[in-house]
MIVEX-29390 format. One record per residue: residue in one letter; x, y, z of N, C-alpha, C in turn. Coordinates in steps of 0.001 Angstrom, whole numbers, padded with zeros to 6 digits, always signed. Layout:
BEGIN
AXYZXYZXYZ/...
END
This chain:
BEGIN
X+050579+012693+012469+049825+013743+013162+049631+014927+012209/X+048422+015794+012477+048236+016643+011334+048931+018093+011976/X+048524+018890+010936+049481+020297+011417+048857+021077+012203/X+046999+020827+012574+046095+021441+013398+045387+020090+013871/X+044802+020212+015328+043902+018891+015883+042848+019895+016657/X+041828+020094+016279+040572+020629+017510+040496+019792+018823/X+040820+020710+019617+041093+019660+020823+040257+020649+021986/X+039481+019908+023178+038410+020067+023506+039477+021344+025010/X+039301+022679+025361+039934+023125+026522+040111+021979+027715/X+041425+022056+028326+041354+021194+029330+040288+021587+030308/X+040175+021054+031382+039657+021562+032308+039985+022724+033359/X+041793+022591+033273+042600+022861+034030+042514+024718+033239/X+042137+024884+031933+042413+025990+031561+040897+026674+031530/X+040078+025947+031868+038697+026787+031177+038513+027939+032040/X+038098+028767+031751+037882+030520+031298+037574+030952+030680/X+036152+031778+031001+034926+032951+030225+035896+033799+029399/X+036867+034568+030201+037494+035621+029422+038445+034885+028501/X+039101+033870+028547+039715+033314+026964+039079+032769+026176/X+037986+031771+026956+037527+030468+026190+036240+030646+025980/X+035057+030927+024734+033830+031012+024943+033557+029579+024425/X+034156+028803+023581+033700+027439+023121+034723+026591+023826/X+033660+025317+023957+034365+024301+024821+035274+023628+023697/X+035585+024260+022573+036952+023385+021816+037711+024434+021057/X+038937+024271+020641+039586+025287+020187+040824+024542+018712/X+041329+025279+018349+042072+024563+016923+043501+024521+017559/X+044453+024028+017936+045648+024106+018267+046632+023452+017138/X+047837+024021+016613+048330+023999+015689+049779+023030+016208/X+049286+021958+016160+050173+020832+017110+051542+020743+016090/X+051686+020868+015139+052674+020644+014603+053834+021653+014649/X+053153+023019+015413+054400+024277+015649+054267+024277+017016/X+053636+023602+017390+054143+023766+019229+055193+022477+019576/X+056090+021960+018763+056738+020456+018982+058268+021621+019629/X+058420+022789+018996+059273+023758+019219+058736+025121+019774/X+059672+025602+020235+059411+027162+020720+059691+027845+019652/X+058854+028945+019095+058326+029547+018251+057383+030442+017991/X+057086+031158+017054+056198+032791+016815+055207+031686+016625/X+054014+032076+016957+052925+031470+017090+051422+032196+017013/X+050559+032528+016681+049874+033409+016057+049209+033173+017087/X+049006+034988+017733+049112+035532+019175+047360+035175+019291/X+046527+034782+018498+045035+034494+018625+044802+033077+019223/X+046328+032353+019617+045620+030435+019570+046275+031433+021017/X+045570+031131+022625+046292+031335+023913+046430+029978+024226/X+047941+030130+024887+048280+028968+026078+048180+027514+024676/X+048639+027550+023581+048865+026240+023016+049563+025557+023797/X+050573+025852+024491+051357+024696+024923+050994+024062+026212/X+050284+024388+027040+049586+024364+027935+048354+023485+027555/X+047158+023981+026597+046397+023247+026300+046947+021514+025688/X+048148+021646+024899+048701+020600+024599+049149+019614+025988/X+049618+020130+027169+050216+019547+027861+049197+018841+028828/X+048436+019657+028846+046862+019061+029425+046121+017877+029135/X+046414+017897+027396+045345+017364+026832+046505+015902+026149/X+047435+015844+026781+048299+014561+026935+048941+014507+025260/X+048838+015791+024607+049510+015547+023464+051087+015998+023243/X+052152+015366+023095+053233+015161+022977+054160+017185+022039/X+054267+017997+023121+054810+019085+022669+055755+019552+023577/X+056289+020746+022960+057095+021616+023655+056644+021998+025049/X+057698+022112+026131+056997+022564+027254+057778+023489+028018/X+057233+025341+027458+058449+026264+027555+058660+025665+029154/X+057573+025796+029834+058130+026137+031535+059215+025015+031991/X+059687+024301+031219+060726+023408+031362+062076+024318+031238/X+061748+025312+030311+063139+026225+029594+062618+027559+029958/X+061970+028095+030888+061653+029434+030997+062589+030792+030760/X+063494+030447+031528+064811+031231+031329+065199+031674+030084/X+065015+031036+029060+065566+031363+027598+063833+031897+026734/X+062944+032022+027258+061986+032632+026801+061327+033609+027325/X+062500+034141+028536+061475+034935+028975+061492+036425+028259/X+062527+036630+027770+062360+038047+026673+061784+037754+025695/X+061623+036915+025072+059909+036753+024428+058510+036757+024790/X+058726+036873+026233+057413+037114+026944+057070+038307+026739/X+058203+039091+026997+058264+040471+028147+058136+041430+026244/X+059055+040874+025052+058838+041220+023854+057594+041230+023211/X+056725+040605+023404+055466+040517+022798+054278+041075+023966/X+054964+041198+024961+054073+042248+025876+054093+043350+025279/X+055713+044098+025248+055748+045410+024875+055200+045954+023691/X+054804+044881+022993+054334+044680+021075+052781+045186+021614/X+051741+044174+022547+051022+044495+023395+050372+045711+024009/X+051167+046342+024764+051347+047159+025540+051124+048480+024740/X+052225+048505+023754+051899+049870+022482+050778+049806+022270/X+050257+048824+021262+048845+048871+020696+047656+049067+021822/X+047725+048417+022957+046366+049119+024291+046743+050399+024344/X+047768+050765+024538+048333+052206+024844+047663+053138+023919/X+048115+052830+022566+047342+053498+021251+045855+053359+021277/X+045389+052482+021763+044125+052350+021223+042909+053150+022738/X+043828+052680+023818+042933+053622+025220+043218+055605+024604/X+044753+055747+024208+044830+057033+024302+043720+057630+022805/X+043645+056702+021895+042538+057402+020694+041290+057111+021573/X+040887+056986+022927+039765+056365+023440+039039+055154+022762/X+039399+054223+022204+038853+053157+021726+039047+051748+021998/X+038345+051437+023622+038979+050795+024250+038375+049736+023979/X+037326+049327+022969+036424+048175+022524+037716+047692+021883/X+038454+048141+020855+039630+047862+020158+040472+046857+020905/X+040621+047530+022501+041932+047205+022972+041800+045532+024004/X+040270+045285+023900+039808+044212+024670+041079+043160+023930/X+040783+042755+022420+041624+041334+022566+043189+041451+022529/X+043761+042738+022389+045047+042573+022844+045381+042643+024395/X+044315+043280+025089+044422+043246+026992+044150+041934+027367/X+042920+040719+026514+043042+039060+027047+044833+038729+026533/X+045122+039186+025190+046424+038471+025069+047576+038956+026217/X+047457+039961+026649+048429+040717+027672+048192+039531+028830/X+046843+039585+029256+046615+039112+030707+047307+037453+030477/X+046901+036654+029177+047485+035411+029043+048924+035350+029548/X+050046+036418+028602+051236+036176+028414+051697+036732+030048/X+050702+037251+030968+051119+037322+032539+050927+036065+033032/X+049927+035555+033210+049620+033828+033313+051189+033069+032597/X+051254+032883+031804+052160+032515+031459+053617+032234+032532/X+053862+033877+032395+054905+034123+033057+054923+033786+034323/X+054350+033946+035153+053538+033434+036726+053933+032060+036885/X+053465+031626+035829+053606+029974+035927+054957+029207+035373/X+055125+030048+034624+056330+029011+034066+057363+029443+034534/X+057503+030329+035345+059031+030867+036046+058630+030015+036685/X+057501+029163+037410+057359+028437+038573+057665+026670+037790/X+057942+026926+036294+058295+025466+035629+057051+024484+036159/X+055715+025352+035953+054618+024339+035663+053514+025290+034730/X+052975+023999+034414+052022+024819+033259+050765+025711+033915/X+049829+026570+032803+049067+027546+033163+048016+026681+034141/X+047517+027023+035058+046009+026741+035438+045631+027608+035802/X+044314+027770+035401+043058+028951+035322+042230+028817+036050/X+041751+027209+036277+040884+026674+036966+041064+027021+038593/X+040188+027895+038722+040397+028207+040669+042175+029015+040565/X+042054+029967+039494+043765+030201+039248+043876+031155+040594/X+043015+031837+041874+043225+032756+042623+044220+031843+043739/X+043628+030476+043489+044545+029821+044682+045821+029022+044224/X+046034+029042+042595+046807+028681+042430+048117+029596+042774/X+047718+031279+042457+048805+032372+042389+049390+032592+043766/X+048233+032007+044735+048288+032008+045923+049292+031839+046236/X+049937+030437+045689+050928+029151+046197+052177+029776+045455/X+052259+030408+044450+053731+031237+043673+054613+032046+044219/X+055666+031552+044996+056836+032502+045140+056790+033188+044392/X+057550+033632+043532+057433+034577+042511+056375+035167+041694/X+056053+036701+042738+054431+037484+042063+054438+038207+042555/X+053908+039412+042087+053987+040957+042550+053187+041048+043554/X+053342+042018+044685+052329+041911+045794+050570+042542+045552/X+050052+041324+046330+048410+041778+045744+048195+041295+044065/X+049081+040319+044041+048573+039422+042571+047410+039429+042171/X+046833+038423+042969+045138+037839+042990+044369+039126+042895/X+044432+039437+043742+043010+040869+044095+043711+042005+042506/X+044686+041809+042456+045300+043262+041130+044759+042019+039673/X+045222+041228+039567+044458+040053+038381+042870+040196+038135/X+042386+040067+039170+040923+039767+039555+040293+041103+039267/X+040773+042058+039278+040231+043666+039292+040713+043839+037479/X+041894+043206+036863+042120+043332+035122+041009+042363+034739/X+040422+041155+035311+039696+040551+034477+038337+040784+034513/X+037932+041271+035897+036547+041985+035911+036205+043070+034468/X+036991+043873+034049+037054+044362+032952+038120+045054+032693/X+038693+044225+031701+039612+044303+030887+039881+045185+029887/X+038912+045629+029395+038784+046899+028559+038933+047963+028940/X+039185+048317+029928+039229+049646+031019+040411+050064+030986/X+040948+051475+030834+042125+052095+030982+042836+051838+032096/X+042122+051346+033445+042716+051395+034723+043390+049817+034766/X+042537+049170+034032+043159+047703+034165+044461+047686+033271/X+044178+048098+032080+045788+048528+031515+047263+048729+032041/X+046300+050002+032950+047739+050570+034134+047919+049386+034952/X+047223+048561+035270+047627+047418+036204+048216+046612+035761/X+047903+046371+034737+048596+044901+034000+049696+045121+033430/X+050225+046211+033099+051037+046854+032895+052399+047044+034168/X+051331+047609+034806+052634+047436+036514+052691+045993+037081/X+052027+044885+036639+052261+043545+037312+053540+043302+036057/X+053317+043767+034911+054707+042679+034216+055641+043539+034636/X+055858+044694+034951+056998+045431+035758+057671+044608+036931/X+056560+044526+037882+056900+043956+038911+057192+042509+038847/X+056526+041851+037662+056726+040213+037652+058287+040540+037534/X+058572+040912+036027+059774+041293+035888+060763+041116+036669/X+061058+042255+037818+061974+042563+038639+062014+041224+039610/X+060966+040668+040155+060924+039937+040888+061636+038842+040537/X+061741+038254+039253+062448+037279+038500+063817+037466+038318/X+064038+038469+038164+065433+038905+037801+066165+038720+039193/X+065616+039239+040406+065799+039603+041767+066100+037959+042253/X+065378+037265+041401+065616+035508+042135+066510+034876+041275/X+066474+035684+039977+067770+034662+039171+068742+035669+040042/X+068726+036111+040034+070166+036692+040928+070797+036258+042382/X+069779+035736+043255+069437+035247+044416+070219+033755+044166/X+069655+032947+043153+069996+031315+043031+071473+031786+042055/X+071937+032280+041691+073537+032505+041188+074382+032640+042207/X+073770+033581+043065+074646+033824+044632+074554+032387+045327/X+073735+031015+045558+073629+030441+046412+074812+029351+045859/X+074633+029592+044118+075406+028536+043723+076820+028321+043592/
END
């Protein structure tokens, strides 16, 4: 197997705001492990898991990645921050798609299944674990994403994803 395969978006992931071409480069040979992964390929492991090719599959191990979520948010988070407060919010578009991904992410794989995008309002629907007014607060960051106000939102959903997770690992320790 090579160290990159162009592999066509699943179906399960396609999306205007990540995906403008129906194929993308996924770097199959660093998704076999969990790993720094160059924050421009979204949802490799996901697209891999879709597309029936043999990789890592964090939402199997969520628990041990989730401060790498919440770490490369805050990496995230600075730079929109910097770039809305110099007003230059054209800047801050592709780190606010990478923000909104690594919420997808989290959504899903605390739920130990992979991303879907496809009709994702009814997927978030079905998620125990999600801040209240998910859908309609998601749906209002992706309408436009470049916007200072969507910032503040996406910003208060990984707060709230956050707590909510913590609030249930704490919940299933008590039951056990």
């Amino acid at each position: 197997m090579s160290g990159t395969n162009r592999l066509r978006v699943p179906i399960e992931l396609q999306c205007s705001l990540f995906f403008f071409e129906t194929e993308i480069i996924v770097p199959v040979q660093e998704i076999q492990k969990w790993g720094k992964i160059d924050r421009c390929i979204i949802f490799p492991y996901d697209i891999a898991f879709f597309a029936g090719i043999e990789a890592y599959k964090p939402w199997e191990h969520v628990h041990k990645h989730i401060p790498d979520l919440l770490g490369n948010w805050k990496e995230i988070e600075e730079s929109c921050r910097t770039y809305f407060t110099e007003r230059q919010a054209k800047r801050a578009l592709e780190p606010m798609k990478e923000g909104i991904a690594l919420l997808f992410m989290m959504l899903f794989w605390v739920h130990g299944r992979p991303v879907y995008l496809q009709d994702w309002p009814l997927h978030v629907d079905t998620l125990d674990i999600k801040p209240v007014n998910a859908v309609e607060r998601l749906t209002f960051i992706m309408q436009g994403p470049a916007r200072y106000h969507a910032f503040v939102q996406l910003s208060e959903l990984f707060r709230e994803l956050e707590k909510h997770y913590v609030k249930n690992q704490i919940k299933n320790r008590l039951r056990q």
